[in-house]
VEXLUM-934666 format. One record per residue: residue in three letters; x, y, z of N, C-alpha, C in turn. Coordinates in steps of 0.02 Angstrom, whole numbers, padded with zeros to 5 digits, always signed. Last residue first. Layout:
BEGIN
ALAXYZXYZXYZ;...
//
This chain:
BEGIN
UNK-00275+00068-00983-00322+00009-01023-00294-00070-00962;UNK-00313+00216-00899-00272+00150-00923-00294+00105-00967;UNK-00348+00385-00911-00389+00319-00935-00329+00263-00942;UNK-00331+00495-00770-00288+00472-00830-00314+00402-00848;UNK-00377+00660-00707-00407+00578-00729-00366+00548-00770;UNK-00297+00748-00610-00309+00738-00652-00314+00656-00663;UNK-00371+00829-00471-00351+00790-00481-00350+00779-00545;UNK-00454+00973-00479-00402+00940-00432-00354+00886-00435;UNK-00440+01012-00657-00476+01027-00595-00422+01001-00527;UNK-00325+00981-00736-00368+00953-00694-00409+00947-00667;UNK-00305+01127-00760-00278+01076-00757-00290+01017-00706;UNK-00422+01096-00903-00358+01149-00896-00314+01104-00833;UNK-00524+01017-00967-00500+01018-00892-00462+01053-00863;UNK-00485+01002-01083-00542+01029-01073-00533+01025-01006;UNK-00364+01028-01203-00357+01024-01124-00415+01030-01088;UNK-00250+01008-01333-00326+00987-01324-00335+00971-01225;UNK-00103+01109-01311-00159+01032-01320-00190+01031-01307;UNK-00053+01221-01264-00066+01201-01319-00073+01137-01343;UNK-00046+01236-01156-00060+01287-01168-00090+01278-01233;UNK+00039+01127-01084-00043+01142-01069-00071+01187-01093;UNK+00143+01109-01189+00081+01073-01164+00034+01096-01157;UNK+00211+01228-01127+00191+01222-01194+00137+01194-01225;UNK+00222+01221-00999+00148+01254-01023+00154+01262-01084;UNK+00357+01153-01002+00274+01097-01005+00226+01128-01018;UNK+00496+01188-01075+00432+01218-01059+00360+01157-01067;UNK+00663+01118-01065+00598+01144-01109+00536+01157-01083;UNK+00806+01131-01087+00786+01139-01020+00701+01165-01062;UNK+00936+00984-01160+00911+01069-01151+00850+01066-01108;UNK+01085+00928-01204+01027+00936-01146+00997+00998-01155;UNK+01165+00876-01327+01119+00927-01313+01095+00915-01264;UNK+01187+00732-01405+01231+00755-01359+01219+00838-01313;UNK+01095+00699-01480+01119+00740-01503+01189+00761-01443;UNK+01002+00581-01416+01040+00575-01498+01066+00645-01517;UNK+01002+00619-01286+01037+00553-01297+01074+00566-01381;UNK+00941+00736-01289+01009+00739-01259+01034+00683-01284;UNK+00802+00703-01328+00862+00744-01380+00937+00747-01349;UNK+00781+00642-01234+00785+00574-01304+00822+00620-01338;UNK+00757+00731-01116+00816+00655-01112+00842+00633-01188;UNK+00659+00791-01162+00730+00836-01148+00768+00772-01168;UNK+00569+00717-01198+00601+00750-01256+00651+00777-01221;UNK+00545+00673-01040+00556+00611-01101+00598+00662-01177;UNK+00484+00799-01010+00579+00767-00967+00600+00721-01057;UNK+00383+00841-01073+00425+00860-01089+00502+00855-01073;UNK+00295+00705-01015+00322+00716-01094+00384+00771-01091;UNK+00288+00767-00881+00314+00682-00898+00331+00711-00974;UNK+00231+00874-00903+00299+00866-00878+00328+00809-00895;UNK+00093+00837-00943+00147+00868-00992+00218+00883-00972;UNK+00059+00722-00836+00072+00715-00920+00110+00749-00947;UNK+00065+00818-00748+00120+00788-00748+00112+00761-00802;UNK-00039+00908-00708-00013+00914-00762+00054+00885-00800;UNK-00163+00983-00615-00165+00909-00640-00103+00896-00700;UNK-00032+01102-00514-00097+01081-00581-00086+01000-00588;UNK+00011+01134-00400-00066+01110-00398-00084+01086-00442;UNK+00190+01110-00468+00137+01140-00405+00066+01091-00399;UNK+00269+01034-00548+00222+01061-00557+00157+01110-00527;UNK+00442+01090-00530+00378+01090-00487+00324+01093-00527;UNK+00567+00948-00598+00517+01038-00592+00468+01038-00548;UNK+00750+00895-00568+00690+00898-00577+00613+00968-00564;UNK+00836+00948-00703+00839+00947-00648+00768+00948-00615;UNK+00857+00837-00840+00871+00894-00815+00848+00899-00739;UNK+00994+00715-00908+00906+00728-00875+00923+00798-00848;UNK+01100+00673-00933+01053+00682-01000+00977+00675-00970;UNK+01222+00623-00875+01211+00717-00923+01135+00701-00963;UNK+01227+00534-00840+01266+00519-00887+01256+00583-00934;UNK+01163+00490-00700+01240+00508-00704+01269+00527-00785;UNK+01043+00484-00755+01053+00572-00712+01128+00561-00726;UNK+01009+00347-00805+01029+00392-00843+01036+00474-00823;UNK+01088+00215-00699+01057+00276-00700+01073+00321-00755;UNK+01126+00061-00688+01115+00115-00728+01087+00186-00695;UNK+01197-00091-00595+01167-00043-00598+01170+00013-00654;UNK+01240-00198-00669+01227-00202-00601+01187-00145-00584;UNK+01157-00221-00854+01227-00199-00806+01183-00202-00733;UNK+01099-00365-00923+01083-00309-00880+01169-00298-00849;UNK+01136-00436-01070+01147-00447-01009+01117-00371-00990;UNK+01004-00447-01200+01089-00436-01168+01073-00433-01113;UNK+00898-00508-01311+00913-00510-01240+01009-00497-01237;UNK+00835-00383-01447+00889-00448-01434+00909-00469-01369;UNK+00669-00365-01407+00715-00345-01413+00784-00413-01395;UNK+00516-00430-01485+00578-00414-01431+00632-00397-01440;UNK+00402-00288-01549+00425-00342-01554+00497-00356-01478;UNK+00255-00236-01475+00326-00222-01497+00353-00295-01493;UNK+00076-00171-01509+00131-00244-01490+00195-00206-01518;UNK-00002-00062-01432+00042-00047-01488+00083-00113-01470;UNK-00187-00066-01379-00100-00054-01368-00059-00091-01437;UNK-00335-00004-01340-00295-00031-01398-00235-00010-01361;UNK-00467-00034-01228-00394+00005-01230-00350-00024-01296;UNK-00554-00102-01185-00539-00107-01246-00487-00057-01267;UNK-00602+00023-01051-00628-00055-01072-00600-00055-01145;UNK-00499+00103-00938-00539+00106-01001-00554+00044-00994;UNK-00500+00156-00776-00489+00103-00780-00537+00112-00867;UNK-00436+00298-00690-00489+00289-00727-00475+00205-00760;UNK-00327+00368-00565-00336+00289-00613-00410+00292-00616;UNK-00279+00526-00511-00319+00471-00493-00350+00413-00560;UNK-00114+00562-00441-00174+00543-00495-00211+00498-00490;UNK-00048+00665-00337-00055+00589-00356-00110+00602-00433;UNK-00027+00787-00281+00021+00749-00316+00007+00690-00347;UNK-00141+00841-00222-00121+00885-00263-00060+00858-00309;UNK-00208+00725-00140-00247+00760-00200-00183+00793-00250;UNK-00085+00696-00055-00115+00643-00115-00178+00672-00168;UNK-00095+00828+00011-00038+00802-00028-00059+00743-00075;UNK-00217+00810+00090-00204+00844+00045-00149+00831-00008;UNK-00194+00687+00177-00252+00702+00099-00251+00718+00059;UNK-00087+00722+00233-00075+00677+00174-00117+00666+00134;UNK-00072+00906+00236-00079+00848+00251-00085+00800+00230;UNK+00056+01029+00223+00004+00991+00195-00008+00934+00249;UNK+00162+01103+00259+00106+01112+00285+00050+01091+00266;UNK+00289+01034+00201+00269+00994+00280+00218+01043+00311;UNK+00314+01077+00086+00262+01032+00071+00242+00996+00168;UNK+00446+01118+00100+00386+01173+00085+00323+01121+00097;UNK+00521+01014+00221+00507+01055+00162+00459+01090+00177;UNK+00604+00917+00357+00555+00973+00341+00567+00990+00272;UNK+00679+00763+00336+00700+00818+00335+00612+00849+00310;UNK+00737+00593+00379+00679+00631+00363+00698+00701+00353;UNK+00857+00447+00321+00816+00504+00404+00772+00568+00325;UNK+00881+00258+00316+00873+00336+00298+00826+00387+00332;UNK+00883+00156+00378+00912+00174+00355+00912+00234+00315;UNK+00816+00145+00568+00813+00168+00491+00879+00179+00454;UNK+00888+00093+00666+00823+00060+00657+00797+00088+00601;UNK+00998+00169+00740+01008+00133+00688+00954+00073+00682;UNK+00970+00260+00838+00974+00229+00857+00989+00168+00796;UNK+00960+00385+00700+01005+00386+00751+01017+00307+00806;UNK+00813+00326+00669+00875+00326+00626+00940+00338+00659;UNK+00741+00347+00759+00742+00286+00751+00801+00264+00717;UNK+00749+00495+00769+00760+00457+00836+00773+00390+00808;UNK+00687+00520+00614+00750+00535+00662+00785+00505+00695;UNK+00561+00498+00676+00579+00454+00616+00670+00457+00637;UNK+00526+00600+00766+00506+00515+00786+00550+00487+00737;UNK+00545+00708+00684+00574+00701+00730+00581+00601+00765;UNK+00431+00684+00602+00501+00671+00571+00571+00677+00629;UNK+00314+00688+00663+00329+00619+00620+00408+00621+00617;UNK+00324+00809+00707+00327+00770+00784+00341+00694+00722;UNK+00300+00888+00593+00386+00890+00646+00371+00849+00681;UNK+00182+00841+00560+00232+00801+00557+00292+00813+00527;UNK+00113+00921+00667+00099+00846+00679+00163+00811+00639;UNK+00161+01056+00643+00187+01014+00725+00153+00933+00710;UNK+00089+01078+00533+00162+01073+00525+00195+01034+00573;UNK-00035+01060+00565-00005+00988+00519+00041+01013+00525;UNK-00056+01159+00643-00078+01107+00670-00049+01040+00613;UNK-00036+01260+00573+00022+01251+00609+00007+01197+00638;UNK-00160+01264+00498-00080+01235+00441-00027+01243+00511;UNK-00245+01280+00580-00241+01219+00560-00168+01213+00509;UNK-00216+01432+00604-00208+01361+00661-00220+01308+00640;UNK-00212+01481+00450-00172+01478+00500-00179+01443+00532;UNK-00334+01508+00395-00296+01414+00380-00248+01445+00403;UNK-00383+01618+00433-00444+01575+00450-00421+01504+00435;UNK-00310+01741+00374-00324+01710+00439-00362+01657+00469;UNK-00189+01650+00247-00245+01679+00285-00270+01692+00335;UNK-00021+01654+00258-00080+01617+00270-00147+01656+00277;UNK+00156+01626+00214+00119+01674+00236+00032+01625+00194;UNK+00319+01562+00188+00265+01543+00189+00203+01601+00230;UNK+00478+01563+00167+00436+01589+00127+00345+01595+00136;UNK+00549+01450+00228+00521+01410+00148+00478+01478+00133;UNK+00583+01521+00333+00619+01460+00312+00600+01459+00236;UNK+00475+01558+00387+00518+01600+00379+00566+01581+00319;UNK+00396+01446+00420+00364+01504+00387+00399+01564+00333;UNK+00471+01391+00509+00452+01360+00449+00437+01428+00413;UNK+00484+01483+00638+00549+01482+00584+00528+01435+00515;UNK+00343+01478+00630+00371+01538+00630+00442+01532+00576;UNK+00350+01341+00694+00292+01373+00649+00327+01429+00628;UNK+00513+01309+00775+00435+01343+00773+00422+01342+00705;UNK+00639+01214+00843+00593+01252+00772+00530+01254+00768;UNK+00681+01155+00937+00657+01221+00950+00627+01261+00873;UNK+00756+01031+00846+00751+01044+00909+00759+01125+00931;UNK+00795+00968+00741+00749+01011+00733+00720+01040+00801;UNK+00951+00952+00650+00927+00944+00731+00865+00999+00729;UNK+00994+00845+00490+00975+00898+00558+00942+00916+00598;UNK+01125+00763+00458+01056+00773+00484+01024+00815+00522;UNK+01251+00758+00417+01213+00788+00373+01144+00787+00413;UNK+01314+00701+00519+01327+00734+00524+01299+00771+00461;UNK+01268+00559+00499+01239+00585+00539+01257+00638+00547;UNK+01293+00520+00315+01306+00482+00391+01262+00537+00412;UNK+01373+00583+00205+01310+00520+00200+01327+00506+00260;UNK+01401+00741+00148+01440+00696+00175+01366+00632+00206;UNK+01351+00780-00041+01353+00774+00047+01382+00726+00082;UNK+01356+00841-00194+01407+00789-00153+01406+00812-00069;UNK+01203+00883-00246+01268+00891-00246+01309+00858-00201;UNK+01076+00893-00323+01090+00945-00237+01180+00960-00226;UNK+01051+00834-00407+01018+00915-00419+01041+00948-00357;UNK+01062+00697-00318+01033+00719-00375+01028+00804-00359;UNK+01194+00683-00208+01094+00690-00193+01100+00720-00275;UNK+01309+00576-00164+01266+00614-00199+01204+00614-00207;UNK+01400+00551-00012+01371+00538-00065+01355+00588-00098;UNK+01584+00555+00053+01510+00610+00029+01463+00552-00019;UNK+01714+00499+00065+01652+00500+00125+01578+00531+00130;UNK+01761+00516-00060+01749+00440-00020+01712+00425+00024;UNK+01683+00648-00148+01743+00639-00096+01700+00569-00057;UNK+01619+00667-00305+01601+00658-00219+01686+00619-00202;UNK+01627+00740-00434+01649+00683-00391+01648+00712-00352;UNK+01489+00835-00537+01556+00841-00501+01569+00766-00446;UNK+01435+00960-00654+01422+00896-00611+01494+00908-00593;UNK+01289+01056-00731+01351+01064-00687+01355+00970-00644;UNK+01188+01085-00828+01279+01081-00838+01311+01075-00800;UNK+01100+01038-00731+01077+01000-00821+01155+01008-00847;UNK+01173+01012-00576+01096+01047-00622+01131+01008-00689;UNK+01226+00901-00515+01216+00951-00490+01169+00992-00511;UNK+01265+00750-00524+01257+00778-00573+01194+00845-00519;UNK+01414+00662-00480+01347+00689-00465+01333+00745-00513;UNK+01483+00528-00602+01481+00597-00572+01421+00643-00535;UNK+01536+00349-00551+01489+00407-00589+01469+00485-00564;UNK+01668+00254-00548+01603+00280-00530+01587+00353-00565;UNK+01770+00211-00654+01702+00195-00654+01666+00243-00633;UNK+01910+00218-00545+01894+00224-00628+01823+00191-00621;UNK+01929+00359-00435+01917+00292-00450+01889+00258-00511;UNK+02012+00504-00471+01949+00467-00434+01953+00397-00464;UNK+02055+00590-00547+02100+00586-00489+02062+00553-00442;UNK+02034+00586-00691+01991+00626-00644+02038+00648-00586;UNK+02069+00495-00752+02106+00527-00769+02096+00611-00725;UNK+01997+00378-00711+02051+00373-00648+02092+00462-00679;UNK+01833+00455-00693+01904+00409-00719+01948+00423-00665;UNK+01694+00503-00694+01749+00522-00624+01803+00437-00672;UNK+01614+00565-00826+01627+00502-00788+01695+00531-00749;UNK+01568+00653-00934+01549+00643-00876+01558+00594-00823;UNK+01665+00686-01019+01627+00604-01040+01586+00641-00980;UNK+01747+00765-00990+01689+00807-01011+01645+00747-01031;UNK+01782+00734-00794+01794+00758-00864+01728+00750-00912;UNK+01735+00810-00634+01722+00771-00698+01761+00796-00757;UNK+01851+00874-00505+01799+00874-00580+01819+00821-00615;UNK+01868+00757-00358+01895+00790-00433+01860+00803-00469;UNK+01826+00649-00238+01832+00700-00251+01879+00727-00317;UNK+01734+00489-00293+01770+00523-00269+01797+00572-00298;UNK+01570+00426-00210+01611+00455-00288+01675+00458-00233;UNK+01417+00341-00150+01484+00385-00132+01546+00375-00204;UNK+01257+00332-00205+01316+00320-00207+01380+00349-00195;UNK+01154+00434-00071+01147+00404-00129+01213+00352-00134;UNK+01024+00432+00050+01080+00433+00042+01107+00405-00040;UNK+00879+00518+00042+00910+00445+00034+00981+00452-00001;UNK+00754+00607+00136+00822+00597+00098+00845+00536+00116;UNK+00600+00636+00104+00629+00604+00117+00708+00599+00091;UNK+00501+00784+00160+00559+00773+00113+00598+00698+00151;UNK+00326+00757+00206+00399+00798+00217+00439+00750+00158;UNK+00189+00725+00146+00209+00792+00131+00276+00807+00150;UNK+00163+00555+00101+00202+00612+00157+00216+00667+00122;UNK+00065+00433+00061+00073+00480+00028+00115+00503+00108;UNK+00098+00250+00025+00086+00305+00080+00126+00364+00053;UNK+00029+00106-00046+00056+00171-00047+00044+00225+00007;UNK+00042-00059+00000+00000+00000+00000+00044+00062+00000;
//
C-alpha cells in the first residue's frame, strides 16, 4: 500500500570520489577518482565527484552520507518554517496549517530518533510541502486511475536479450534535467512528456536542453485545464 508524506525524504545516494568530472561525464582514474564511478550531477551543466566520504543527492550535490548531514529540529517553530520556505496564510488556515506542520515535525522528529538509534536506514528532513496533510498532498500529487474497457496497445517486437549492467542511471550520464515543480496543476502528463524530449534529444544529439510543459498545457486539447483537482488518466 502506498503512503502519501508531505515531508522530504532523503536517501543517501552512491559515494564518488573528489575531482571534476571530465567532459565524458565520468569520475576516471584521469579525474583523480576511482575508474568507473559516476559523477553527481548538480543541475543540467554542472556535475562533479564526491569525496569517499560524501554521497550524492541528484540536483543537490556531493554530501557527507552519515549523521553529520542530519538535522537537529530541536526548537523550530511554525514561525521559523514560515520564515524558512517563505510561507504566509490567511487568517482563518493559520491554526490548522500550524496544526499539520507540528503533527509532522513530531513524524520526522520520531523518524530521526529511530534513525540515530540505527532502526532506519534513511532520516527525514522538513520542506515546503510539511504544511500539507496527506489528503491533501495525495490530491495535489497523485493521480487518480480511470480504468478504459478495450484500450488498444501498440505490440513491440523483442528486443535482442543482453545482459543487464549491475546498476544504470541515466542522471549520471548528463542527459536529465533537474527535476520541476508542477505545483497544484493536474499536469504531470505534460511534464512527464516534456523530461522524455529533454532526455531522447540529449541522448541523440549530445544537447541537454531545459523545455517548457505550459507548452503542453497551453497548447493541447485540455478541457480540464488543469485538472480541476485531480487529473483523470484512462489505463487500459
Amino acid at each position: 500500500m502506498a503512503m502519501w508524506s508531505p515531508v522530504l525524504l532523503l536517501v543517501v545516494g552512491v559515494a564518488a570520489h573528489s575531482g571534476t568530472c571530465p567532459a565524458s561525464k565520468k569520475c576516471g582514474a584521469d579525474a583523480g577518482s576511482e575508474k568507473g564511478l559516476p559523477c553527481c550531477q548538480i543541475s543540467s551543466t554542472s556535475f562533479e565527484c564526491c569525496s569517499s566520504s560524501e554521497a550524492c543527492i541528484p540536483n543537490v550535490g556531493c554530501r557527507c552520507a552519515g549523521e553529520e548531514n542530519l538535522r537537529d529540529y530541536e526548537g523550530y517553530s511554525f514561525e521559523d518554517y514560515k520564515q524558512e520556505f517563505s510561507k504566509s496564510y490567511a487568517d482563518h488556515e493559520l491554526e490548522s496549517r500550524k496544526s499539520i506542520f507540528e503533527a509532522n515535525l513530531r513524524k520526522v522528529q520520531a523518524h530521526n530518533a529511530e534513525y540515530r538509534q540505527g532502526h532506519r536506514t534513511w532520516y527525514m528532513a522538513m520542506n515546503e510541502l510539511a504544511d500539507l496533510s496527506s489528503e491533501e498532498f495525495g490530491v495535489r500529487r497523485s493521480t487518480k486511475v480511470a480504468h478504459a474497457v478495450n484500450r488498444p496497445f501498440l505490440q513491440l517486437d523483442a528486443e535482442v536479450h543482453k545482459p543487464n549492467p549491475a546498476a544504470f542511471d541515466w542522471r549520471s550520464t548528463g542527459v536529465v534535467t533537474p527535476v520541476k515543480d508542477q505545483g497544484g496543476c493536474g499536469s504531470c502528463w505534460a511534464f512527464s512528456a516534456t523530461e522524455t524530449v529533454e532526455s531522447h534529444y540529449a541522448i541523440a544529439s549530445g544537447k541537454l536542453l531545459t523545455l517548457a510543459p505550459q507548452t503542453y498545457v497551453d497548447c493541447v486539447e485540455n478541457p480540464d485545464d488543469c485538472g480541476v483537482r485531480m487529473l483523470v488518466l484512462n489505463v487500459g
